[in-house]
C-alpha positions as CSV (number, residue, x, y, z in Angstrom):
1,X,5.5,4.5,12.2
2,X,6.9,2.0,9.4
3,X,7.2,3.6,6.0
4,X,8.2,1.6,3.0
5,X,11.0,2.4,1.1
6,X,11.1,5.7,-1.9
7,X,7.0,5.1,-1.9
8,X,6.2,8.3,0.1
9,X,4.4,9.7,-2.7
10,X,1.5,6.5,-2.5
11,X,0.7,7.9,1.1
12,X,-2.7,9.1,1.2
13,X,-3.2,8.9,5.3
14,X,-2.8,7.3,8.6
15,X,-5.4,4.9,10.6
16,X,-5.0,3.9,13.8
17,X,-5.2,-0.3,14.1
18,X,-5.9,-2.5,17.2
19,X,-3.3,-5.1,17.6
20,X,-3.1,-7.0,21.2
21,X,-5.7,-4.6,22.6
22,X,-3.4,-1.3,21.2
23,X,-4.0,1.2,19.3
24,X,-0.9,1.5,17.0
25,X,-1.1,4.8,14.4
26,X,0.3,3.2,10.9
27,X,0.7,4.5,7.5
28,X,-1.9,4.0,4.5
29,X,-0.7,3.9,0.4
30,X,-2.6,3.4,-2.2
31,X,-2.2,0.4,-4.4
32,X,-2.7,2.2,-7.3
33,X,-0.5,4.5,-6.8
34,X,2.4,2.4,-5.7
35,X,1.9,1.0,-9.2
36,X,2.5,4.1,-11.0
37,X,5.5,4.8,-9.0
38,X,7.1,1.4,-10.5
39,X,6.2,1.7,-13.5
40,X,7.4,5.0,-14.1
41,X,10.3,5.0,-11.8
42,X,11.6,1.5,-12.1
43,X,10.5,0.7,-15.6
44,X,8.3,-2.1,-14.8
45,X,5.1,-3.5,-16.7
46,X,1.6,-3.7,-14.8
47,X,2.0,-7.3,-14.4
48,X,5.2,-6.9,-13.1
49,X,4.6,-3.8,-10.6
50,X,1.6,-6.1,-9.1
51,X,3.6,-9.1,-8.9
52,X,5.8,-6.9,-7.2
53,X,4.0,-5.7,-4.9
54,X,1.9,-9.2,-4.2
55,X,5.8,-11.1,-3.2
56,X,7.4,-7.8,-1.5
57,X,4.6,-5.5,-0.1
58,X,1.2,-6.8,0.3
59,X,2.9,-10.2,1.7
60,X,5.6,-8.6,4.4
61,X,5.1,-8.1,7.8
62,X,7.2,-5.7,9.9
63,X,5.9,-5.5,12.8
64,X,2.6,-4.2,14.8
65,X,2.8,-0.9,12.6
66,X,3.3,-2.2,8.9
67,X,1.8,0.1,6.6
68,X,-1.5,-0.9,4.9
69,X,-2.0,-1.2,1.3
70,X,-5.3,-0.3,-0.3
71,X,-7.2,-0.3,-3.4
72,X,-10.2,1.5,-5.0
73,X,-13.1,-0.2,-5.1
74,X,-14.3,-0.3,-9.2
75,X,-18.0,-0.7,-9.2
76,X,-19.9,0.2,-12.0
77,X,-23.1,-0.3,-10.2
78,X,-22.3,2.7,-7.7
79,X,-20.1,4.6,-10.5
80,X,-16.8,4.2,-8.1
């Protein structure tokens, strides 16, 4: 499985996806996380982590096991 680079820490699972009728395991990080790790480790601004991540992680395909990216859902309906 793919891993991105120094973001172990934003790993919060694996997930099994369905790519040409395979199931390929691949690695899951959180979003949020991944911010926090560039903020603190790299110095970066909010709106410079996510534009970071928008151009270099979110956007990049490596293959049939990239690593997913997700997000919480904020919804102050259901208190999330």
């Amino acid at each position: 499985m793919k891993r991105w680079t120094d973001l172990d820490k934003a790993i919060i699972g694996t997930t099994l996806t369905y790519q040409a009728g395979e199931r390929v395991p691949t690695f899951v990080y959180s979003g949020k996380e991944i911010v926090s790790i560039l903020m603190e480790r790299d110095g970066m601004e909010w709106d410079e982590a996510m534009d970071f991540i928008d151009f270099n992680i979110d956007n990049a395909y490596t293959g049939k096991d990239t690593p997913l990216l997700v997000w919480p859902i904020i919804d102050e309906e259901y208190d999330l």
